[in-house]
FIDOSE-692366 format. One line per 4 residues: their letters; for each residue y, x, z of C-alpha. Coordinates in steps of 0.001 Angstrom, whole numbers. Layout:
a	Y:X:Z; ...
***
This chain:
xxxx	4888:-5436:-18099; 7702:-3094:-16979; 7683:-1712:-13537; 10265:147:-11772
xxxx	11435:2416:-9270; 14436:3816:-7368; 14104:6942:-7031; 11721:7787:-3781
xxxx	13718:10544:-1853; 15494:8973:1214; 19677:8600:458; 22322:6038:1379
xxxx	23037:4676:-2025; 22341:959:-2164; 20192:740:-5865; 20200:-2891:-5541
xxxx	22417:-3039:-9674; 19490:-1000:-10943; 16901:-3666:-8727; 18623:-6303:-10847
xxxx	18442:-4446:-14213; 14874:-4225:-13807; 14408:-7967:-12725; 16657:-8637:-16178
xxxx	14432:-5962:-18349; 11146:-8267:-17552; 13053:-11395:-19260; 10892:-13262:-16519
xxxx	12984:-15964:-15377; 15912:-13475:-14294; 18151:-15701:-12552; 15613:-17445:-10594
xxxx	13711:-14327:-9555; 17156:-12320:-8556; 17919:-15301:-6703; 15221:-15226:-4468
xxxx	14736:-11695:-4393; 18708:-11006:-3375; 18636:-14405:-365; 15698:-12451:1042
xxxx	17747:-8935:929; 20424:-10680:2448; 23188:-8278:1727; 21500:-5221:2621
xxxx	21447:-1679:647; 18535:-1705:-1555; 17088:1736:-745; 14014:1723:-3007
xxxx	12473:-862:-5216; 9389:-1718:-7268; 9177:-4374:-10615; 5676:-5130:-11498
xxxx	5612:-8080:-14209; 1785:-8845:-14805; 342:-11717:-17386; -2645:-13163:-16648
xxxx	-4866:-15467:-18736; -6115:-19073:-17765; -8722:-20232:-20489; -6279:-21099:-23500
xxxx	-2959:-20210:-21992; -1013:-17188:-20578; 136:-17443:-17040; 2828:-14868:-16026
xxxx	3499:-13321:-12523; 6529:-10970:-11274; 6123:-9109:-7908; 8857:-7530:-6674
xxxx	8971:-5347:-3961; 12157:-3878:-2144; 12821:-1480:975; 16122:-1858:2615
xxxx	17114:202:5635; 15691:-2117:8145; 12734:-4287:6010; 10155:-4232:3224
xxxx	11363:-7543:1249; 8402:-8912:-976; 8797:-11406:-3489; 5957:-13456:-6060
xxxx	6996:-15687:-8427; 4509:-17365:-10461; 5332:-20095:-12936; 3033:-23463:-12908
xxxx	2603:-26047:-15515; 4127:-29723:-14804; 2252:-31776:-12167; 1837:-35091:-10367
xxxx	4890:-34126:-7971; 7117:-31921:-10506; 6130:-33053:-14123; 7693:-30620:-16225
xxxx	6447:-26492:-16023; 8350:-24839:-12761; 8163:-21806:-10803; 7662:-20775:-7311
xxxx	9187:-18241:-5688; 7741:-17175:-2488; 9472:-14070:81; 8350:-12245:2957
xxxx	10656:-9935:4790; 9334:-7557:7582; 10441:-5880:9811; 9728:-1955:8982
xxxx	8764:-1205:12658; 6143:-3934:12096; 4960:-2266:9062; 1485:-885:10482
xxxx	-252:1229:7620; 735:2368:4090; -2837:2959:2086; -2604:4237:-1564
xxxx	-5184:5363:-3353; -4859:7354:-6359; -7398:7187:-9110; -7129:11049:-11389
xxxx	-9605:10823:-14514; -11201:14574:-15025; -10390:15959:-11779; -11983:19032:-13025
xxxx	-9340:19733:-15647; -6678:20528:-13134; -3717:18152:-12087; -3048:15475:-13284
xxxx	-1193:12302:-13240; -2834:9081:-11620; -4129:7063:-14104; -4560:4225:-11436
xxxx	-2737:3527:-8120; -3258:858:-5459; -373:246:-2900; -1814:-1342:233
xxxx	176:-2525:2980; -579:-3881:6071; 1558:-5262:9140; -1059:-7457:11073
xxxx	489:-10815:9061; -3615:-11290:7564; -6887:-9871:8350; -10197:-10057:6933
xxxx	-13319:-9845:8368; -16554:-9018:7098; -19291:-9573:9082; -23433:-8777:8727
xxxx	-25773:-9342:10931; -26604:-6818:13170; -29694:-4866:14148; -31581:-2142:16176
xxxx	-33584:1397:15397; -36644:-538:16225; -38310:-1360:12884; -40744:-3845:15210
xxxx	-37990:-5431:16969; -37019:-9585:16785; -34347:-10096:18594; -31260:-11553:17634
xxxx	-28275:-8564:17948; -25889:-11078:17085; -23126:-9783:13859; -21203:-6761:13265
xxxx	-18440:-6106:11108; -15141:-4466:10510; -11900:-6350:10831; -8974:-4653:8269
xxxx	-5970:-5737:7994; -4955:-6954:4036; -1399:-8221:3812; -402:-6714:579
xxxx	-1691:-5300:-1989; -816:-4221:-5701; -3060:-2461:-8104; -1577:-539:-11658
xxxx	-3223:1449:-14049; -1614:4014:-16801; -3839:1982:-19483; -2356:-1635:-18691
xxxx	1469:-956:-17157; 1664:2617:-18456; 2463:6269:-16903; 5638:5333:-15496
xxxx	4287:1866:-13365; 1845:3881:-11372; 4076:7020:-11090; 6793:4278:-9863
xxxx	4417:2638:-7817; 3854:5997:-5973; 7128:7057:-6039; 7871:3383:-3818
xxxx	4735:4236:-1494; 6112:7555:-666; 9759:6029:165; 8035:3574:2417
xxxx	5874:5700:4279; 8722:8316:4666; 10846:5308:6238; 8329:3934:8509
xxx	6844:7358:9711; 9058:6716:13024; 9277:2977:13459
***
C-alpha cells in the first residue's frame, strides 16, 4: 500500500519518471496501469502525482485496487484499476482500467479534511486525510421531508435537501497507508488547489 507524491510546490519539471517508479514500486500490474495512466496524460509534464494502492477483502479472497491521481499543467488525470475474476464474457481474471481527465478550469472545489489525534498536545501530523474533489461530473442529493415551526400543523411542505457535488474522493489514514500516504496525499491537495486557485 505505497502512496506517493511529487513534491507539492509549483515548478516546471515534468515528474512523470518518478510517477512511473511509483506505479512500478506497487508491483500492481505495472505495465497495464502505466499504460493507461500515461494515454490519459497524453504527453504532458507530470507536475504532481499521487499512488494510492489499497486491498480490499471479498469474503475468502483479496481484491486489489490502484488509484492514481496526476496534475499536469492543464488537467487533473484520474485513473482506477481494479482487477476482476474470470466471467461469462472474459473467462480468465482481468483488469479494468478506467480514466478521467478534466479540465483544471472545470475543477470546482478542492475539500480536505484533516483528522489530528490529541489536538491538545500541540501540532501534529494528520493521522487521517480525505481528498475530495468536485467538478460538477456527479452530485448527490439528500433529501427529507420538509416541515414548519407549527408543532400543530398538517400540511404537506413538500422535501428539502442539500445537493453536493461528489466526483472524487480518496480517504488515507497513518494506521493503514502510513505517515507518508496522508502527508503525500496533502502534499497533492495543496499542489492542486494552488493550480486551480485562478482557473
Amino acid at each position: 500500500m505505497r502512496s506517493k507524491t511529487a513534491d507539492h510546490t509549483p515548478d516546471d519539471k515534468d515528474h512523470a519518471r518518478e510517477l512511473r517508479g511509483a506505479i512500478d514500486r506497487t508491483g500492481y500490474y505495472p505495465e497495464v496501469v502505466a499504460d493507461g495512466v500515461f494515454a490519459a496524460v497524453a504527453g504532458e509534464d507530470v507536475a504532481s502525482y499521487y499512488v494510492h494502492h489499497e486491498p480490499t477483502f471479498e469474503r475468502d479472497e483479496v481484491r486489489r485496487h490502484l488509484t492514481v491521481v496526476v496534475l499536469t499543467p492543464t488537467r487533473l488525470v484520474l485513473a482506477h484499476t481494479d482487477e476482476h475474476p474470470g466471467d461469462d464474457l472474459l473467462p480468465e481474471p482481468y483488469t479494468s482500467t478506467s480514466t478521467e481527465a478534466i479540465a483544471l478550469s472545470s475543477v470546482r472545489s478542492v475539500v480536505v479534511t484533516r483528522m489530528v489525534a490529541n489536538p491538545t498536545s500541540g501540532p501534529a501530523p494528520a493521522a487521517e486525510a480525505v481528498l475530495t474533489i468536485g467538478w460538477g461530473g456527479v452530485g448527490r442529493i439528500d433529501l427529507e421531508p420538509a416541515d414548519c415551526a407549527d408543532p400543530d400543523c398538517d400540511a404537506d411542505h413538500g422535501y428539502t435537501g442539500v445537493l453536493a457535488g461528489d466526483d472524487f474522493s480518496l480517504r488515507v489514514s497513518a494506521a493503514a497507508d502510513g505517515n507518508d500516504a496522508v502527508a503525500g496525499l496533502l502534499g497533492f491537495a495543496e499542489a492542486l488547489s494552488a493550480r486551480t486557485r485562478g482557473a
